[in-house]
C-alpha positions as CSV (number, residue, x, y, z in Angstrom):
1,X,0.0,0.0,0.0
2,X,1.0,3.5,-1.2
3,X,0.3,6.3,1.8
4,X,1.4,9.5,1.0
5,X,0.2,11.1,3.9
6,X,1.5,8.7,7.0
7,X,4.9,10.0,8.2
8,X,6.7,12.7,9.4
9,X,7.0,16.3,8.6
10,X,9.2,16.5,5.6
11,X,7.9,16.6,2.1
12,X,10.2,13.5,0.9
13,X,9.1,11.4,3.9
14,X,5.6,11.8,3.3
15,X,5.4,10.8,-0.3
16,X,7.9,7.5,0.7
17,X,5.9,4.5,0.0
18,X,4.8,2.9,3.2
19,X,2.5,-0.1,4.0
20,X,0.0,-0.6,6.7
21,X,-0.6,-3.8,7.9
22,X,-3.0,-4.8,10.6
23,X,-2.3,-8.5,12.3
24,X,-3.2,-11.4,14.3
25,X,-1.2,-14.1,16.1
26,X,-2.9,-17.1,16.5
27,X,-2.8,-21.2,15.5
28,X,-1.4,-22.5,12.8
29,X,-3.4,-25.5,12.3
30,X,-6.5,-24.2,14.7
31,X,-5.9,-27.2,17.2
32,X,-7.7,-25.3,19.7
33,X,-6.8,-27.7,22.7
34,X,-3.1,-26.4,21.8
35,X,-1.4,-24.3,24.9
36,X,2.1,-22.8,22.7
37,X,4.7,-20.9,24.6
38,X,7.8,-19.8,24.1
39,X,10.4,-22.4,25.0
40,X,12.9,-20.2,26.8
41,X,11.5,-18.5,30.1
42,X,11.1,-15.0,30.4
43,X,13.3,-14.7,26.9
44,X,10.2,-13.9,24.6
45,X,9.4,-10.1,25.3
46,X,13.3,-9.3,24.9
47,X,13.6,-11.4,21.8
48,X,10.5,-9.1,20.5
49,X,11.6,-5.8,21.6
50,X,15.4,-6.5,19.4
51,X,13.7,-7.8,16.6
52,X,11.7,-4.7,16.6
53,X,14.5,-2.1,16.7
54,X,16.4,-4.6,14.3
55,X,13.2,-4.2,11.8
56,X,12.8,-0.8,12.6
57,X,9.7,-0.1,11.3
58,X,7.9,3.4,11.3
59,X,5.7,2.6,14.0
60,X,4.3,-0.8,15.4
61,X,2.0,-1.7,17.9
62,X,1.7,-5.3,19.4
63,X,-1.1,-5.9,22.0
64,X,-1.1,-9.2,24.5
65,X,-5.3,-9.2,25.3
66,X,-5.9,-11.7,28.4
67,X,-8.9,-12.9,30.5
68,X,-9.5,-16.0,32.4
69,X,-12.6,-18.1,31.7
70,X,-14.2,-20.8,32.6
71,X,-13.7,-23.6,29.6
72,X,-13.7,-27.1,31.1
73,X,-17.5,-27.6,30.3
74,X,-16.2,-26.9,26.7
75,X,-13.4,-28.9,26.5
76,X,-15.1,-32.0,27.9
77,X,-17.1,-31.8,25.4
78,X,-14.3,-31.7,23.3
79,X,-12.8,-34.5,24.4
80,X,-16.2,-36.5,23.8
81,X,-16.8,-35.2,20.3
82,X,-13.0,-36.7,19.8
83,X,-13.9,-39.6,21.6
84,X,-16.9,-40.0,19.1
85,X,-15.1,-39.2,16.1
86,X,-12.2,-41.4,16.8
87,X,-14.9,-44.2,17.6
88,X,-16.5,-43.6,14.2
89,X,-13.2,-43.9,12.0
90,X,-12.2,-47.5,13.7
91,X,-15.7,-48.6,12.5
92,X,-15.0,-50.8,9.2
93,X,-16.9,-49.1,6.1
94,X,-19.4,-51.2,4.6
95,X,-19.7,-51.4,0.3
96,X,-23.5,-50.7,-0.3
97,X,-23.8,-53.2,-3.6
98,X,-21.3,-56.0,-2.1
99,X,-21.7,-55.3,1.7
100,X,-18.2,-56.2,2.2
101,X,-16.4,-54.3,5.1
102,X,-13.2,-52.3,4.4
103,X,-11.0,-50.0,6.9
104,X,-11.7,-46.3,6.8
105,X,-9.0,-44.3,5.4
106,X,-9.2,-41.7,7.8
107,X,-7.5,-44.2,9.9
108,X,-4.4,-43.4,8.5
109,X,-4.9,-39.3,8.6
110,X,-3.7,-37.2,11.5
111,X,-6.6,-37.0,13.0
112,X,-7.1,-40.0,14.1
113,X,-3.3,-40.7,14.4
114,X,-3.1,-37.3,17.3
115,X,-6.7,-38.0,18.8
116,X,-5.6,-39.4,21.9
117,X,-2.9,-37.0,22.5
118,X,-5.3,-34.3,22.2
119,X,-7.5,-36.1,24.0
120,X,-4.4,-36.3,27.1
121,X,-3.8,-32.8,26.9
122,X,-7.6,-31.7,27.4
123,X,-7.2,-33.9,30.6
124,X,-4.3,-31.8,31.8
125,X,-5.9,-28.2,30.7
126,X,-9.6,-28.7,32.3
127,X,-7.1,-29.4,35.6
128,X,-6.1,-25.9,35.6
129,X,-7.1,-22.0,35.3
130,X,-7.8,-21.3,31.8
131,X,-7.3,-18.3,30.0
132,X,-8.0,-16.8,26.7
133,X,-5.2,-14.8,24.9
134,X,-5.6,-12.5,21.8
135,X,-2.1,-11.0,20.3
136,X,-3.1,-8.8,17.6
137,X,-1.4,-5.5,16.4
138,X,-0.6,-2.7,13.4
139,X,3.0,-2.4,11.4
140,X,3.6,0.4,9.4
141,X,6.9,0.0,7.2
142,X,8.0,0.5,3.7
143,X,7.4,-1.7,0.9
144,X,9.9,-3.4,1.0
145,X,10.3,-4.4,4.3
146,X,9.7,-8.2,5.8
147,X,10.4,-7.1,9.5
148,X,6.6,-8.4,10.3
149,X,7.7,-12.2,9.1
150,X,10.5,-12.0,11.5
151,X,8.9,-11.4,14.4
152,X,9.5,-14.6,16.9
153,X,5.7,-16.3,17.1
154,X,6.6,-19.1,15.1
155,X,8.6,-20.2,17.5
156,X,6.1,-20.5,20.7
157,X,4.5,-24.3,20.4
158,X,3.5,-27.4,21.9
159,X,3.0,-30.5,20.6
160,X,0.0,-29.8,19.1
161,X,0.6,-26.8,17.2
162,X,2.5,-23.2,17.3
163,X,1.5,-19.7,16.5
164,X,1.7,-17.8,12.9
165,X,1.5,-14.6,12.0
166,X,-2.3,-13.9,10.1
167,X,-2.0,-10.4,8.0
168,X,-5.2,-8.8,6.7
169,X,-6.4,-5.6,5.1
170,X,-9.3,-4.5,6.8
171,X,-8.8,-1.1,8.4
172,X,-11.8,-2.1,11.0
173,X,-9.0,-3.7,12.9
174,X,-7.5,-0.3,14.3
175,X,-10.7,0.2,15.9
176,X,-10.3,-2.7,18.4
177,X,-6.7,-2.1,18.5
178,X,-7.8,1.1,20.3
179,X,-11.0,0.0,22.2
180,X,-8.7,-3.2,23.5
181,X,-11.1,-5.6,21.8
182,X,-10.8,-9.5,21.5
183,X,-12.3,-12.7,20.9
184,X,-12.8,-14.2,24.8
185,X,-16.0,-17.0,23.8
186,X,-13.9,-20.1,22.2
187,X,-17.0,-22.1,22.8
188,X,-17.6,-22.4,18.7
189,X,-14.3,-22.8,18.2
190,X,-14.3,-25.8,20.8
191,X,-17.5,-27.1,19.7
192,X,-16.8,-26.9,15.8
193,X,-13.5,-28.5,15.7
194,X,-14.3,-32.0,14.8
195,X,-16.5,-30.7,12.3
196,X,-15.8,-28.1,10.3
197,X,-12.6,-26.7,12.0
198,X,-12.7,-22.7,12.0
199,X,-9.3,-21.1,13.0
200,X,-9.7,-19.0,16.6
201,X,-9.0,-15.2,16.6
202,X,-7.3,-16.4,20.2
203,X,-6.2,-19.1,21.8
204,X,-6.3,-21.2,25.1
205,X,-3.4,-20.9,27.7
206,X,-3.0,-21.8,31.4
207,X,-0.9,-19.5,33.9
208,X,2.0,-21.3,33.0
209,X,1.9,-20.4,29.1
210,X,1.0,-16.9,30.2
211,X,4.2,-16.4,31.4
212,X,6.0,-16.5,28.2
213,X,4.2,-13.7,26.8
214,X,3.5,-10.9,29.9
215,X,6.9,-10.6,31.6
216,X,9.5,-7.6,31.5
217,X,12.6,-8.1,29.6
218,X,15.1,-10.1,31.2
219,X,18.5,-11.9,30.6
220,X,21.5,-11.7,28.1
221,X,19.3,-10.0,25.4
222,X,18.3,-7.2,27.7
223,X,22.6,-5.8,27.0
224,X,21.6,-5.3,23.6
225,X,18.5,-3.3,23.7
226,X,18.4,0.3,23.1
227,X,14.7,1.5,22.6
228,X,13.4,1.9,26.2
229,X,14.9,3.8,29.7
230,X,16.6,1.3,31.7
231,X,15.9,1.9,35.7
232,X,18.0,0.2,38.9
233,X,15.8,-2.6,39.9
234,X,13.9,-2.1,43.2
235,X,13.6,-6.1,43.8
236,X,15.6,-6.3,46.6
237,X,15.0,-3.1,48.3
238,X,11.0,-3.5,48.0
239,X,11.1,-7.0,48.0
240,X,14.2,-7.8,50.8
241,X,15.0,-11.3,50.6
242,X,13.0,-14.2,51.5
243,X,9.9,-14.7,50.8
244,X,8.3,-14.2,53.7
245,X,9.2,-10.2,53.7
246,X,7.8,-10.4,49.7
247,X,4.5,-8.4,49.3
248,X,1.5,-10.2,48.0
249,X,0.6,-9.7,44.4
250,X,-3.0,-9.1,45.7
251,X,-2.7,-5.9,46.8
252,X,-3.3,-3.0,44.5
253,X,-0.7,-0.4,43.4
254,X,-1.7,3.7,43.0
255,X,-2.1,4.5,39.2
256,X,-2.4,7.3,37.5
257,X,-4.6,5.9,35.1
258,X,-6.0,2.5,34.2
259,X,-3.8,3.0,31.2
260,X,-0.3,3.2,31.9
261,X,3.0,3.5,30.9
262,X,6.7,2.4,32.2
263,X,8.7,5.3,32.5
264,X,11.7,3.0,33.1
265,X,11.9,-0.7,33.0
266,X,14.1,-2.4,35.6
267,X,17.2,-4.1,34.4
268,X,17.5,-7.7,35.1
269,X,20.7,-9.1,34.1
270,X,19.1,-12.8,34.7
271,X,16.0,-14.3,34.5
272,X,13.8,-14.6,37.4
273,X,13.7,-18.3,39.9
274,X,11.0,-20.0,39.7
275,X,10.1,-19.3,43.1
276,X,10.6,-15.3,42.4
277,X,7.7,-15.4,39.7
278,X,4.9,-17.3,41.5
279,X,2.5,-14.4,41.8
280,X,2.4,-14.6,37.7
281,X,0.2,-17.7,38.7
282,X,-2.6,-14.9,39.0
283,X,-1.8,-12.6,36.2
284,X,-5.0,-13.1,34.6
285,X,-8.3,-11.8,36.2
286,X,-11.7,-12.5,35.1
287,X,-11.6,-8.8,33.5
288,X,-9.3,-7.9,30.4
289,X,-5.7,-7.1,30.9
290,X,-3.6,-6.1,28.3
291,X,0.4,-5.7,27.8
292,X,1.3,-3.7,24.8
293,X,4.8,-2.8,23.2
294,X,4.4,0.1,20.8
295,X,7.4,1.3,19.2
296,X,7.9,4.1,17.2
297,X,10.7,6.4,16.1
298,X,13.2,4.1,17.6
299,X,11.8,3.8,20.8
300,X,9.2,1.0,22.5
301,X,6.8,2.3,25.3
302,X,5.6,-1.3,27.2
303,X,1.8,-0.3,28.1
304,X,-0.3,-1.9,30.9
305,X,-4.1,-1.6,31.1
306,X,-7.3,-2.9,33.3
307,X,-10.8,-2.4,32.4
308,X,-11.1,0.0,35.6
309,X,-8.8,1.9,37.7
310,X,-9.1,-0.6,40.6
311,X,-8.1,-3.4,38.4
312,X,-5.2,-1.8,36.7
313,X,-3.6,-0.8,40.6
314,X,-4.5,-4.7,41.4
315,X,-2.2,-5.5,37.9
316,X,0.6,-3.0,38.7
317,X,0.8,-4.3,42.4
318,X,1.3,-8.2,40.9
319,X,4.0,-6.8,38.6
320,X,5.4,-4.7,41.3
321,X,5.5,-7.5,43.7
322,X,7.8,-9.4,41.1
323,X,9.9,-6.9,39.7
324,X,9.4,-3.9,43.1
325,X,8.6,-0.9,42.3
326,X,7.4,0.5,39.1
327,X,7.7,4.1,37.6
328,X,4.5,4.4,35.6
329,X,2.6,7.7,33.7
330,X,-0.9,7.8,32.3
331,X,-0.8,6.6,28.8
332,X,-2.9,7.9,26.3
333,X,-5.6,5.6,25.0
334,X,-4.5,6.1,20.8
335,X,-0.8,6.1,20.2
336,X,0.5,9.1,19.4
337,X,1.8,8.2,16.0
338,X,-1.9,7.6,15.2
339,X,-2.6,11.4,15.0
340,X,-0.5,11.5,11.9
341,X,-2.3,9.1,10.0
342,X,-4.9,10.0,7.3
343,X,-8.4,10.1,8.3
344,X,-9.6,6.2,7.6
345,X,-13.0,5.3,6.3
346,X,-14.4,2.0,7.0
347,X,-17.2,0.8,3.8
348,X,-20.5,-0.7,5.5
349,X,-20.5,-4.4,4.9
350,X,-22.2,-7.2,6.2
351,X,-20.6,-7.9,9.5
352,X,-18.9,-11.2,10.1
353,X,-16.7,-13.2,12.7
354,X,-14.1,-13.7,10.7
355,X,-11.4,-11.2,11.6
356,X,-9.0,-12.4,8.8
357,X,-11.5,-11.5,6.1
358,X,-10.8,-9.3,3.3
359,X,-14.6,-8.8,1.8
360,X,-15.1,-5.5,3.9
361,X,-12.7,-3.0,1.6
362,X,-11.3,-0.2,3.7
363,X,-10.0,3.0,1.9
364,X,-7.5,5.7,3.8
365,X,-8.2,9.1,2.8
366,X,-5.3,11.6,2.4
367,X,-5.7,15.3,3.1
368,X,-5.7,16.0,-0.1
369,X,-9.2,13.2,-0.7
370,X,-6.6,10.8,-2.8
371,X,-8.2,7.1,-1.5
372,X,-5.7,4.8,-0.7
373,X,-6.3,0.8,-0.4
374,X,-4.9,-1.2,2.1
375,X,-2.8,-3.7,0.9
């Protein structure tokens, strides 16, 4: 896509081609009883934040949406529509002219061959807290750029599947970029996938996959990043040193806002213990939570938010209790760069579930009326 009017003030860097691209992390393969994370703890954020001032793109904003819900009545009916459907395929097919029975050849798909594993790992989900998580975002770049296919999802998995990167041109998307918007209902998507298998907007994780996507940057990569203040970290002063002296996570933390802002994130040289990061067991809440990175001009701003105030201090106090004490400033609810972009104008279209669809055409207006199509 050709803007000429996204960019900065001089005349040269307005009429530089740029594209616009509006994403969603999600599934592969749609295996919706799936849990991916990223196999190195508290290494994911970091490995995000470098490969976004290594991309350098114009601007780029990457939201983590989270909320715990209650999805074991779904997923034991998963399990039983596997159990079914398994049951089905190892029942001989029978020739309607000779009546001779002949094996199925589903029995030699995938399906049938990872039924029972899925069928394990349902066991071992319904057992614990689930959550559903929506990573969605906006990249703005020039043409030529690939910096969006480097960005490290396909590398968070399980043994069921692992996460791609889903790009799509309908400008609608900015809109619940801004309002914090997601997908939290999986309950077609659990109910359909034996059928006919849809692929989820978001995706199912426990507390323990949660981990690899909320967490500050920490370890070896944090030497080589550049685009955010560094602070001292406050662990030990606000924290001491055992665990009995360590603050509980429930407590709530005065904000500014219920959308904030680090002003500095704490430099941690290694990652967390084990022990260190329990309270991360109740990062979720029954209300939406979001971590954002936006990055822009060189420099990433790592955004917290709560759908009330009250929440938000109850988020910040869980993160403080981990990491001490954190500098934080009301952020404003629309990035900044946002205000530079043309005015955008959505075409009415029938409205749809499918957040990957392209059928709703979106134009972008310059100042000047010139329509643009996202692409």
């Amino acid at each position: 896509m050709s803007t000429a009017a996204v960019g900065r003030d001089s005349k040269e860097e307005k009429d530089r081609p740029r594209r616009i691209r509006f994403f969603n992390v999600s599934l592969r393969n749609g295996v919706i009883a799936s849990t991916p994370s990223y196999p190195e703890k508290q290494a994911f954020i970091g490995r995000l934040i470098h490969t976004l001032e290594s991309s350098n793109p114009e601007f780029a904003w990457v939201q983590f949406l989270f909320v715990q819900r209650s999805l074991a009545r779904d997923l034991t009916r998963l399990k039983n529509s596997l159990r079914a459907a398994k049951k089905e395929i190892e029942q001989p097919k029978v020739d309607l002219i000779t009546g001779e029975e002949s094996e199925r050849r589903e029995l030699g798909g995938d399906f049938y061959a990872r039924a029972e594993a899925r069928m394990k790992k349902i066991d071992d989900i319904v057992t614990k807290p689930t959550i559903a998580l929506a990573i969605q975002g906006m990249w703005v770049c020039d043409q030529k750029s690939r910096g969006l296919k480097d960005l490290p999802f396909d590398h968070c998995s399980d043994e069921h599947d692992s996460l791609a990167v889903f790009e799509y041109r309908d400008p609608r998307m900015l809109l619940e970029l801004v309002d914090r918007r997601m997908v939290f209902d999986l309950s077609r998507y659990l109910q359909g996938f034996t059928r006919s298998r849809l692929e989820p907007p978001s995706f199912i994780v426990t507390p323990t996959e949660l981990q690899s996507f909320v967490h500050l940057p920490a370890g070896e990569v944090i030497k080589s990043l550049h685009s955010f203040e560094s602070g001292t970290s406050m662990r030990n002063y606000d924290q001491g040193t055992t665990d009995k002296e360590r603050p509980k996570g429930g407590g709530g933390a005065p904000v500014p806002s219920r959308l904030v802002r680090l002003v500095a994130v704490p430099e941690m040289a290694a990652a967390l213990e084990d022990k260190s990061v329990q309270p991360f067991e109740h990062l979720a809440s029954t209300n939406l939570r979001t971590f954002e990175l936006i990055f822009c001009r060189g420099k990433t701003d790592i955004v917290l938010s709560a759908v009330t105030l009250q929440e938000t201090g109850q988020y910040v106090g869980l993160l403080s209790s981990v990491y001490g004490d954190l500098k934080l400033e009301e952020a404003a609810v629309r990035p900044a760069f946002l205000q530079r972009l043309p005015r955008i104008v959505v075409s009415r279209c029938d409205k749809g579930d499918d957040r990957r669809s392209n059928s709703c055409p979106g134009h972008i207006y310059s100042q000047n009326g010139k329509s643009l199509t996202f692409g």
